[in-house]
C-alpha positions as CSV (number, residue, x, y, z in Angstrom):
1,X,113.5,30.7,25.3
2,X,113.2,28.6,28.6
3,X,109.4,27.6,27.5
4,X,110.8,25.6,24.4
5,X,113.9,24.6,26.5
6,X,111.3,23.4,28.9
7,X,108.6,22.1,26.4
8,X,112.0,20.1,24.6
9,X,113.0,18.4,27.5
10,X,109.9,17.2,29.0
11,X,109.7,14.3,27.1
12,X,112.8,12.6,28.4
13,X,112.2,13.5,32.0
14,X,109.1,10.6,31.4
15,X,111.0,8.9,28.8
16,X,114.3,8.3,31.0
17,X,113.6,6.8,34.0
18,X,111.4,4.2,31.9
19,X,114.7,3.1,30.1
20,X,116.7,2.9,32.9
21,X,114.3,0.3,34.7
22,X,113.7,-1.4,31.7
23,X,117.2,-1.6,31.1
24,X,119.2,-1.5,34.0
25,X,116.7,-2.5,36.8
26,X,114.9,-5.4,35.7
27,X,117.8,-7.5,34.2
28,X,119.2,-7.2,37.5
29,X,116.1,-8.8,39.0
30,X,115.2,-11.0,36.8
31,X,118.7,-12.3,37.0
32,X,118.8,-12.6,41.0
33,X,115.1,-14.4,40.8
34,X,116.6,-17.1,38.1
35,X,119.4,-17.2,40.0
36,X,117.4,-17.9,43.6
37,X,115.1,-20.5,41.5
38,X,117.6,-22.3,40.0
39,X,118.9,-23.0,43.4
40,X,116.4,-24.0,44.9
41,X,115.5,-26.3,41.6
42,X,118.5,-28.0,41.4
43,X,119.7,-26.5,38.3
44,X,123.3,-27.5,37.4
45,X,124.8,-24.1,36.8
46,X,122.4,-21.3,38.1
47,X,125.1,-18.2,38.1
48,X,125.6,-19.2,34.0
49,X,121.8,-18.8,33.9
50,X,121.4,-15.6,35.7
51,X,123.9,-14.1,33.2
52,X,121.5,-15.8,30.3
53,X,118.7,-14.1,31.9
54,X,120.6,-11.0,33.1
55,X,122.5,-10.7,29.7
56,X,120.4,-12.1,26.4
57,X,119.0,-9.3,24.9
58,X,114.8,-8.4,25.1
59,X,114.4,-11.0,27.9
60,X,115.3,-13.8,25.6
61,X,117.1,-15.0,28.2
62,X,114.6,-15.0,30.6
63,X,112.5,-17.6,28.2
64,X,115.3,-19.8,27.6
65,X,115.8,-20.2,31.4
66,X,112.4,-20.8,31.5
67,X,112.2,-23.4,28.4
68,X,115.8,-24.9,28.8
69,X,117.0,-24.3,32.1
70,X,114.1,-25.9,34.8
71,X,115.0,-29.2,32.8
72,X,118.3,-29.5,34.1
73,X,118.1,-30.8,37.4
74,X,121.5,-32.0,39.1
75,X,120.1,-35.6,39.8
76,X,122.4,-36.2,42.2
77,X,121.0,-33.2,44.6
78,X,118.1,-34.3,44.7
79,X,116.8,-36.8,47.8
């Protein structure tokens, strides 16, 4: 009986810890690296596009930051 409790589990001991980065991990990082570009860029409200990023589902997000997001520059920060 603990072969086939063994030989059940196994899959999720690989499976897991891919769904937790891919869930948990890298919408926290790809929300702290939008947030760190758009502040550097000029972008008018970089915490509202870190939750995009962050938040969207499937890194959707991610591509509208991207797309939309490096277009608005706060004109008045820059020199």
């Amino acid at each position: 009986m603990s072969d086939f409790i063994r030989l059940a589990f196994f899959p999720w001991i690989i499976i897991l810890p891919i769904v937790i980065v891919l869930f948990l991990v890298a919408p926290i990082l790809i929300a702290y690296v939008v947030y760190k570009d758009a502040v550097k860029r000029g972008v008018l409200s970089p915490f509202v596009w870190a939750l995009v990023a962050a938040f969207v589902p499937f890194y959707i997000g991610l591509l509208l930051y991207v797309i939309i997001g490096v277009t608005q520059v706060d004109k008045g920060s820059q020199l």
